[in-house]
C-alpha positions in Angstrom: -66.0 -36.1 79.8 -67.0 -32.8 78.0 -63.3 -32.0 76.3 -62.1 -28.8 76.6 -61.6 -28.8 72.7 -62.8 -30.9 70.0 -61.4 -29.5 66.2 -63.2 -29.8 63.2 -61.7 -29.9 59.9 -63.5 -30.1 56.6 -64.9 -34.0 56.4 -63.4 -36.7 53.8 -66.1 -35.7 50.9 -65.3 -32.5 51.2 -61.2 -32.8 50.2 -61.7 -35.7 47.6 -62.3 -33.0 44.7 -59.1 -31.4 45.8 -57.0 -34.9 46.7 -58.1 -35.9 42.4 -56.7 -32.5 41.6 -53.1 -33.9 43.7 -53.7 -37.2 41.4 -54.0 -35.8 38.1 -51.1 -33.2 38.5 -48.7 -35.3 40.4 -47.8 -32.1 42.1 -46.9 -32.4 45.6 -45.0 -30.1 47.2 -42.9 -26.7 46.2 -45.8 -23.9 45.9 -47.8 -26.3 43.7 -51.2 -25.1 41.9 -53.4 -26.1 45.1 -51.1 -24.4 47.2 -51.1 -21.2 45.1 -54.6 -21.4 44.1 -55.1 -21.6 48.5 -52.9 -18.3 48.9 -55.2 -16.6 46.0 -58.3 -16.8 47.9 -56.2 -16.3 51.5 -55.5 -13.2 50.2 -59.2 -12.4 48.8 -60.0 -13.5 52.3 -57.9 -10.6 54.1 -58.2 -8.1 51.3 -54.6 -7.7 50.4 -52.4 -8.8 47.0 -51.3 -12.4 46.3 -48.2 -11.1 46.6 -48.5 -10.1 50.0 -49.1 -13.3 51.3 -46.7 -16.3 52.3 -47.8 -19.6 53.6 -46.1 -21.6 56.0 -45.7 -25.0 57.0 -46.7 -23.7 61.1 -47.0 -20.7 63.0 -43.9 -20.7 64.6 -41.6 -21.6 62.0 -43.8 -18.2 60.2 -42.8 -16.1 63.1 -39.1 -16.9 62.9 -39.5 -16.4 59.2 -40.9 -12.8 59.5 -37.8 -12.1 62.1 -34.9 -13.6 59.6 -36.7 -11.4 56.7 -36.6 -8.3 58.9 -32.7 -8.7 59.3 -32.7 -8.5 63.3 -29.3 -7.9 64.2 -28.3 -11.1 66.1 -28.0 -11.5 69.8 -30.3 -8.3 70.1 -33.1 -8.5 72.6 -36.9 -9.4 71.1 -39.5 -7.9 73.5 -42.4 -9.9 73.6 -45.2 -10.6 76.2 -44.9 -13.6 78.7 -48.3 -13.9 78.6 -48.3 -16.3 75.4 -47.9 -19.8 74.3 -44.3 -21.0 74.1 -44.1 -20.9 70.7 -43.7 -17.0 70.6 -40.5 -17.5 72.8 -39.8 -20.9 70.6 -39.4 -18.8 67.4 -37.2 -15.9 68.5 -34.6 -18.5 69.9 -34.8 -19.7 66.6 -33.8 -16.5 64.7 -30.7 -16.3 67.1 -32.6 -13.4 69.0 -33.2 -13.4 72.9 -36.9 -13.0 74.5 -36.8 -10.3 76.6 -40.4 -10.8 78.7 -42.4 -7.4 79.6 -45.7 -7.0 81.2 -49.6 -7.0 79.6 -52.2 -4.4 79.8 -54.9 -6.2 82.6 -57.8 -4.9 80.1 -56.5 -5.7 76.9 -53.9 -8.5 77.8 -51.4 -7.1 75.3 -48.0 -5.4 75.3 -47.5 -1.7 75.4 -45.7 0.9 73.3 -44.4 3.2 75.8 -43.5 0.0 77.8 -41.1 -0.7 75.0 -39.5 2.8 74.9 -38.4 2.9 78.1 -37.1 -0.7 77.5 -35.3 0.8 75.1 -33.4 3.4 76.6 -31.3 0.8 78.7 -31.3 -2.0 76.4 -30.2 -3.1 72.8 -33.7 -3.7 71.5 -34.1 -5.4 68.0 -37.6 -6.2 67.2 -40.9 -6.7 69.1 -43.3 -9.4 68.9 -47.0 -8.2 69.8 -49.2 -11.1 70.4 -53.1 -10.6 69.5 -54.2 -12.2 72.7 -56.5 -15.0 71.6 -57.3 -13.3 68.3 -58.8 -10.0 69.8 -56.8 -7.2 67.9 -54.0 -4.9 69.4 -53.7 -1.4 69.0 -52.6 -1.2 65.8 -52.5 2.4 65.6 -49.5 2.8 68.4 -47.9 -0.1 66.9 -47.3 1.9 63.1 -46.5 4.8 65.1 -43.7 2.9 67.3 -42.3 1.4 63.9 -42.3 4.9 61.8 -40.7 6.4 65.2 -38.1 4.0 66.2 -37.1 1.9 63.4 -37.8 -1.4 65.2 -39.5 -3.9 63.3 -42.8 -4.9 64.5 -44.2 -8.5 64.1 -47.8 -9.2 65.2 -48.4 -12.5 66.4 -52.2 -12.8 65.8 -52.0 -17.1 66.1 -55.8 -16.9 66.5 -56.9 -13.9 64.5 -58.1 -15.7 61.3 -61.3 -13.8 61.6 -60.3 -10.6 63.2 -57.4 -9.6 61.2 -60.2 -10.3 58.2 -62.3 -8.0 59.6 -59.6 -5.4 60.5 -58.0 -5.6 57.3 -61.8 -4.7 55.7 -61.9 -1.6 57.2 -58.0 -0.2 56.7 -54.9 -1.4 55.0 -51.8 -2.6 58.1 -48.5 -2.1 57.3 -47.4 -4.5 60.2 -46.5 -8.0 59.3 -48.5 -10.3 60.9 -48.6 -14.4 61.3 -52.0 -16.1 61.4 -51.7 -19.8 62.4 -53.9 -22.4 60.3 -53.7 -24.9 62.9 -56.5 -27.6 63.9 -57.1 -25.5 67.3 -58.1 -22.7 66.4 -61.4 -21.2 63.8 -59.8 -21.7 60.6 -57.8 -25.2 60.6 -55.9 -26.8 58.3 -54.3 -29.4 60.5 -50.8 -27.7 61.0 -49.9 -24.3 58.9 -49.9 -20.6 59.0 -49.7 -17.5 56.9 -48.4 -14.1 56.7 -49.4 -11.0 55.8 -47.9 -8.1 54.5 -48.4 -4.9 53.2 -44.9 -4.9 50.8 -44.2 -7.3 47.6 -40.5 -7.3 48.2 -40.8 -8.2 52.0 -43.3 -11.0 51.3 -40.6 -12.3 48.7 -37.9 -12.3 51.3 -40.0 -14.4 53.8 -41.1 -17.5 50.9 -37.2 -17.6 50.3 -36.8 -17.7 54.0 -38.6 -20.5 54.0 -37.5 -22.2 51.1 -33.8 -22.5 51.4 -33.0 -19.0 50.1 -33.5 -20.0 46.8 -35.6 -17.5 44.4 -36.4 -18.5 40.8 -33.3 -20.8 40.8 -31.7 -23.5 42.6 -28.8 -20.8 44.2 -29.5 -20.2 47.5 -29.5 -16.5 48.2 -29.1 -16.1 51.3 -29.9 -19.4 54.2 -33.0 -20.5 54.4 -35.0 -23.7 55.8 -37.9 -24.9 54.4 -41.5 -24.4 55.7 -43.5 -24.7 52.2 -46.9 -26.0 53.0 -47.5 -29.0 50.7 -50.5 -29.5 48.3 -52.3 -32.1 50.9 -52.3 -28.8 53.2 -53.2 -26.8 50.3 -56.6 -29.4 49.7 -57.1 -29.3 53.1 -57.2 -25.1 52.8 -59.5 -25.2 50.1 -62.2 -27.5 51.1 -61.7 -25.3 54.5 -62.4 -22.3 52.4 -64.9 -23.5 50.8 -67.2 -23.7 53.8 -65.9 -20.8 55.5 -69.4 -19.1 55.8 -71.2 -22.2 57.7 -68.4 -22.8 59.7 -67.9 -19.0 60.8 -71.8 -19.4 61.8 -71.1 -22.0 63.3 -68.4 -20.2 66.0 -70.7 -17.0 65.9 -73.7 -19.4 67.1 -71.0 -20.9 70.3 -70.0 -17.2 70.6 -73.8 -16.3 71.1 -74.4 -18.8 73.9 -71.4 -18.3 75.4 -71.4 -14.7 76.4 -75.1 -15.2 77.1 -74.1 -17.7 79.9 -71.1 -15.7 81.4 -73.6 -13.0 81.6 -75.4 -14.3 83.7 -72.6 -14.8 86.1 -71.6 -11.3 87.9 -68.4 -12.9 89.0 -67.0 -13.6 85.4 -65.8 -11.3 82.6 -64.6 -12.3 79.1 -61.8 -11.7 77.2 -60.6 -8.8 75.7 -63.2 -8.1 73.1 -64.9 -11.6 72.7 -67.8 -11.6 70.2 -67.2 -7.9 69.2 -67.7 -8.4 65.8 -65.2 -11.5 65.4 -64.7 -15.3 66.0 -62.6 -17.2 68.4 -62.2 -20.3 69.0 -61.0 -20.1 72.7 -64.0 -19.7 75.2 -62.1 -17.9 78.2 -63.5 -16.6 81.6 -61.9 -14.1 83.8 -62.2 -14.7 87.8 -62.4 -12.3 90.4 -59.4 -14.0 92.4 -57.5 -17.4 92.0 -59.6 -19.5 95.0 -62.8 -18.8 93.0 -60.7 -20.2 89.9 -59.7 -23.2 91.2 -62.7 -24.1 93.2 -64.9 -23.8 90.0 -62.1 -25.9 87.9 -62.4 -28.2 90.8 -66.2 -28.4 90.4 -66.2 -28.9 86.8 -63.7 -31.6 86.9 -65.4 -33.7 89.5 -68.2 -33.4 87.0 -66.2 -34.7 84.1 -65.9 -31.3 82.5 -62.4 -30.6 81.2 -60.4 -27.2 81.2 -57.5 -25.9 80.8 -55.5 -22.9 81.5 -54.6 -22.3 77.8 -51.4 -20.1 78.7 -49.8 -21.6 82.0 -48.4 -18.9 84.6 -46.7 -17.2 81.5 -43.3 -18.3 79.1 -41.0 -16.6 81.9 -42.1 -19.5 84.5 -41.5 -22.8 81.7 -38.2 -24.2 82.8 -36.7 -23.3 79.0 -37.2 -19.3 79.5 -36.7 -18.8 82.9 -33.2 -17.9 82.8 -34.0 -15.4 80.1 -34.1 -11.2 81.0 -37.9 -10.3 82.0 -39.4 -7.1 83.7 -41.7 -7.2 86.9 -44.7 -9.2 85.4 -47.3 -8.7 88.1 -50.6 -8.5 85.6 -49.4 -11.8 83.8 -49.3 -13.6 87.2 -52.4 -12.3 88.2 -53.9 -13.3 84.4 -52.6 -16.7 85.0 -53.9 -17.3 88.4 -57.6 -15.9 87.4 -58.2 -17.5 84.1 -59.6 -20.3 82.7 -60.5 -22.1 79.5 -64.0 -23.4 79.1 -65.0 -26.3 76.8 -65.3 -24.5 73.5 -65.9 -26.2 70.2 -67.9 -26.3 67.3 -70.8 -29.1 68.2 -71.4 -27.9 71.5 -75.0 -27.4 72.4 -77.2 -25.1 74.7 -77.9 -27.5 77.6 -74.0 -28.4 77.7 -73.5 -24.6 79.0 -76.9 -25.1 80.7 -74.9 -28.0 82.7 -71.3 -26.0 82.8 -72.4 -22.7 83.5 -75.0 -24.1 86.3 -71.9 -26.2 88.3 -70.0 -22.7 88.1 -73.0 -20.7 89.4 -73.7 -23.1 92.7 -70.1 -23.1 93.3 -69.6 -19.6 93.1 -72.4 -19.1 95.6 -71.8 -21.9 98.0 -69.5 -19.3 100.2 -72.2 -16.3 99.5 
């Protein structure tokens, strides 16, 4: 069996340095130096002040973080995207907020403005969730404009946008907050963990005390909180991650390379939005002209002992836990979730494996031409 996904954290030699540092401080937990030291480079990594930056202990505890520290009103509706993993759903629950499910864009996969103002005109609307479909970048632009226009806080959920909110945040300041998820799946792993970014000091302070029972500088809790610190194995984990950031971002760009060359060679496949445009993924994702070409090639591959995986399902609003929450005619998510499909995708990967996958696609493909 070729797995559909095989993670890759840094290997034992490379953590011992950091796991001695643990030793000698007896430091464990609580923002301790490794963990502190980790958010200093995190935020050299995406250009923005240490004080901008909050770790957490995973993406969707993050999430309902960023939603406690905006101050949603309770019970107000969350717009968000259906097309996304549960946990986007998982974390408004969690701030006391209810999913509301609107449509995606069939080009870019993401959530619209405008879709949101008309929302809006019938509904009590109190924050939106954009999700950065498999790290490609949203329109950021019509996103700061909603927010200055409206007043409705705006969360970014870019899960898998390690590498592109670095390279987005290179070329322009975002005043957006925005959760990046450090876990094992995707190009920057840590294991479990995530972090968030920010573009205001007093904003990033509300989230850590979000996060660690309310307290700030004192044991009296400030407001209520839970606790999602990342502990200081995390925070060795981070660094030794960090530390080899350059050959392992060569390492996806390399996959990236192969992989687009291979779908291009099949007329019947597209990508994802903006795969290999100038940033890493770790999700290798084909688009199908119609679901019986889909499932025939997954059927192809899987006789052959190649894995897959449709990564998001038939969207949140079909799992059995959200289906009884409000949603708006979602006829390009069903159409997404009937015509895509996750490739094998994962650092180690060589040439003749897509020689093998992309050739099994290709003859099945053409067996009714």
């Amino acid at each position: 069996m070729i797995p559909v996904l095989k993670p890759l954290l840094p290997v034992t030699r490379d953590i011992v340095p950091y796991l001695e540092r643990i030793d000698e401080n007896r430091y464990y937990s609580n923002q301790g130096p490794l963990v502190r030291l980790f958010e200093e480079r995190l935020a050299t990594h995406f250009s923005i002040h240490p004080d901008k930056l909050v770790t957490s202990a995973n993406g969707t505890l993050a999430l309902t973080q960023l939603l406690n520290a905006s101050e949603v009103k309770k019970g107000s509706y969350c717009v968000m995207p259906s097309w996304t993993f549960v946990a986007t759903p998982a974390s408004v629950i969690n701030a006391g907020l209810i999913p509301f499910f609107i449509d995606v864009g069939l080009n870019d996969w993401a959530i619209h403005p405008e879709d949101v103002r008309s929302l809006m005109r019938s509904h009590d609307v109190g924050a939106v969730i954009v999700v950065s479909p498999f790290g490609a970048n949203i329109d950021v632009d019509a996103w700061e404009k909603f927010y200055v226009d409206t007043g409705v806080p705006v969360i970014i959920d870019a899960a898998a946008g390690f590498d592109s909110q670095s390279v987005l945040r290179k070329s322009r300041p975002v005043s957006l907050p925005t959760m990046v998820s450090l876990h094992a799946t995707k190009v920057f792993g840590i294991g479990e963990g995530a972090v968030v970014l920010s573009n205001n000091e007093f904003f990033s302070k509300k989230i850590r005390m979000h996060g660690n029972f309310g307290f700030h500088g004192s044991r009296e809790a400030i407001l209520t909180g839970t606790n999602t610190k990342l502990n200081e194995y995390m925070g060795a984990v981070g660094l030794a991650a960090l530390d080899n950031w350059e050959q392992i971002r060569r390492e996806w760009q390399d996959l990236s390379n192969v992989f687009a060359e291979f779908v291009q060679t099949c007329p019947q496949l597209s990508f994802a939005p903006r795969f290999n445009q100038g940033w890493v993924s770790s999700y290798g994702i084909i688009n199908f002209r119609n679901q019986k070409d889909r499932d025939r090639v997954r059927e192809s591959l899987k006789d052959h002992h190649i894995d897959t995986i449709a990564w998001w399902g038939k969207g949140c609003h079909t799992q059995a836990a959200y289906q009884t929450y409000p949603q708006q005619s979602l006829p390009h998510t069903e159409s997404l979730s009937s015509t895509t499909l996750g490739l094998p995708f994962w650092r180690g990967l060589q040439r003749k494996d897509y020689e093998t996958i992309f050739g099994i696609i290709s003859t099945t493909l053409e067996k009714d031409i």
